[in-house]
VOGURO-614078 format. One line per field, with one value per residue (C-alpha): residue number from 1; chain; x, y, z. Coordinates in steps of 0.1 Angstrom, whole numbers. Layout:
residues N
num NUM_... .
cadena A_... .
east X_... .
north Y_... .
up Z_... .
END
This chain:
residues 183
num 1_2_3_4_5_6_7_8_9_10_11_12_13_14_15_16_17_18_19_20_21_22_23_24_25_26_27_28_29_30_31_32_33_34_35_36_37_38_39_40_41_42_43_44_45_46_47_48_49_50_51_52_53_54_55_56_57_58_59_60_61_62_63_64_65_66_67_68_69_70_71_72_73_74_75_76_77_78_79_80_81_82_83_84_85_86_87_88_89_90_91_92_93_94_95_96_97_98_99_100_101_102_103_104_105_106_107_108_109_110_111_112_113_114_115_116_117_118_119_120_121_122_123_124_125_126_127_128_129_130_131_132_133_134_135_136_137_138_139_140_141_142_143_144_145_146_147_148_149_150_151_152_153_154_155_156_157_158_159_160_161_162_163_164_165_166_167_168_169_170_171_172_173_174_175_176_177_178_179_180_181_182_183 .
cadena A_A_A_A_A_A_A_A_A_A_A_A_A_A_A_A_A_A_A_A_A_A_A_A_A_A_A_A_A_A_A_A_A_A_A_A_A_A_A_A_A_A_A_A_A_A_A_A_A_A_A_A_A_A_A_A_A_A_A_A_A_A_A_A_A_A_A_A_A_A_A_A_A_A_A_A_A_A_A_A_A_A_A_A_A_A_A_A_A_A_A_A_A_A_A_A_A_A_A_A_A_A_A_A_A_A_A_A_A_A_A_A_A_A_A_A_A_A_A_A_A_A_A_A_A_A_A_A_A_A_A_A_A_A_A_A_A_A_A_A_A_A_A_A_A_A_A_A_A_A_A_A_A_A_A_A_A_A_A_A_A_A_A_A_A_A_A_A_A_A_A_A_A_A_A_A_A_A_A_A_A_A_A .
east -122_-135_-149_-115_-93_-122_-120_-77_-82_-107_-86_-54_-76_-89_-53_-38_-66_-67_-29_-29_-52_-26_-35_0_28_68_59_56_35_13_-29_-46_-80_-95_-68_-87_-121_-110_-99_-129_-153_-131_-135_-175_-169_-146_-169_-200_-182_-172_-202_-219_-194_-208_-236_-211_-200_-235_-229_-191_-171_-152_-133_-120_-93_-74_-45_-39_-50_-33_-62_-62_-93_-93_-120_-136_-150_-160_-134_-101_-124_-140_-109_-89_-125_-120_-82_-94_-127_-107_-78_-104_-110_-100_-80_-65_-28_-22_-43_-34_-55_-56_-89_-94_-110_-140_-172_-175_-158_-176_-190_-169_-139_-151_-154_-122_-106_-122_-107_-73_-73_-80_-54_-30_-42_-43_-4_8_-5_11_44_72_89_56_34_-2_-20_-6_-9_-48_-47_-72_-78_-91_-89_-61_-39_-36_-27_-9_-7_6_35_66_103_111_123_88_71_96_91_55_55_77_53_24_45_40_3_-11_-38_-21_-17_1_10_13_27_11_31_43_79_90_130 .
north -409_-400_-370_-354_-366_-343_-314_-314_-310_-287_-264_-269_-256_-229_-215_-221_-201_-176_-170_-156_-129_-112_-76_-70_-60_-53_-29_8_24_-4_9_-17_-17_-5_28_32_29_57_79_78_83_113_129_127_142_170_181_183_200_225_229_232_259_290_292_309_279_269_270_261_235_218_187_168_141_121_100_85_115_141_160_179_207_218_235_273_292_333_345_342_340_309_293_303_288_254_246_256_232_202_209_203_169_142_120_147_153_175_198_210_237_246_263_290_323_323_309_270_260_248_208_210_218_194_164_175_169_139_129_143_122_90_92_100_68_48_59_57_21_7_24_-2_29_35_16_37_14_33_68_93_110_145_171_205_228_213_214_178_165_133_123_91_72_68_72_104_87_73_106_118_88_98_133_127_101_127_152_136_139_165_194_194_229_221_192_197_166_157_130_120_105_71_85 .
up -267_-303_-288_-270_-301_-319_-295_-300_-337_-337_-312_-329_-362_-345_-333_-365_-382_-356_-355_-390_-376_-353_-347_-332_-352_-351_-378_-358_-385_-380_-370_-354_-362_-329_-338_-372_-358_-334_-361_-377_-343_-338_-372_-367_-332_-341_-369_-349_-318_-343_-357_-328_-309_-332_-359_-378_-392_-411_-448_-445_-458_-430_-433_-408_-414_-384_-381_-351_-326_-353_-368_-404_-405_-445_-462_-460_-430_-436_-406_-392_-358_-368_-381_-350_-330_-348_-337_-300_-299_-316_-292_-260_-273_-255_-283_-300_-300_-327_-347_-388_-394_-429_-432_-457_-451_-479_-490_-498_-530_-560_-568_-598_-576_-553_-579_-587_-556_-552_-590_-578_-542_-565_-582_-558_-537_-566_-573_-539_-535_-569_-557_-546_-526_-502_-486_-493_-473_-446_-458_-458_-488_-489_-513_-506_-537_-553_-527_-521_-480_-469_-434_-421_-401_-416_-422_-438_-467_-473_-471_-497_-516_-515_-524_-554_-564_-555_-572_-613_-610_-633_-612_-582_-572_-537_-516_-477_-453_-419_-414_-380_-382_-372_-371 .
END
């Protein structure tokens, strides 16, 4: 008897404990975790696929950002070819939906401009998260040369909301939106 009264607490503790870790959500713009992990495999994927379609691409700066099967290429390739070459390979790839290319024709950038990007992408996180208009745990935030990219799922109130707030940060030379719209 001690033993079953035992076992009904400790499932009733279990389910209690484990019901605060719902992965489901009413909330649309809601990433599951399995979604996030995907994004991440497919960023590592699409950069070595890339790389590995042309040697052309050794010595160039490629970044590869995705949100939710929507994939952003920024950085410097030497061609148009070669940037042209990159939206086809990514576009083969299974999970991809969408490709952003916003490669530059040109040599890599500098560390200094680099640093600075990452200094700029900081701050822009750090804005959009204290920000009662946007949510920035649901918004990537990537610099490339000043120019500063946010891509997400929202309203298109919220990505307004976020570029204005984007918007009052000094050394931004652009910003660009890959958002994917809930309306």
């Amino acid at each position: 008897m001690a033993r079953l009264v035992l076992t009904s607490i400790t499932l009733v503790f279990l389910s209690m404990t484990l019901s605060g870790c719902a992965i489901v959500s009413d909330d649309p713009s809601h990433r599951t975790p399995g979604v996030i992990i995907d994004d991440n495999v497919l960023e590592g994927m699409v950069e070595r696929e890339i790389r590995n379609s042309d040697r052309g691409y050794k010595g160039s700066h490629i970044i590869v950002v995705s949100f939710n099967g929507l994939v952003l290429l920024a950085g410097q390739v030497p061609n148009e070819e070669l940037r042209a070459k990159a939206s086809e390979v990514t576009g083969r790839l299974k999970r991809v939906r969408k490709v952003h290319n916003e490669l530059n024709i040109g040599g890599p950038i500098s560390m200094v401009a680099r640093t600075n990007d990452s200094w700029l992408t900081s701050k822009v996180k750090t804005r959009l998260l204290a920000s009662d208009a946007v949510d920035g745990t649901k918004m990537k935030v990537q610099t490339e040369n000043g120019v500063v990219y946010l891509m997400g799922l929202t309203t298109r109130a919220k990505a307004d909301a976020a570029i204005e707030v984007a918007s009052q940060i000094y050394g931004i030379q652009k910003i660009v939106k890959v958002f994917e719209y809930l309306d």
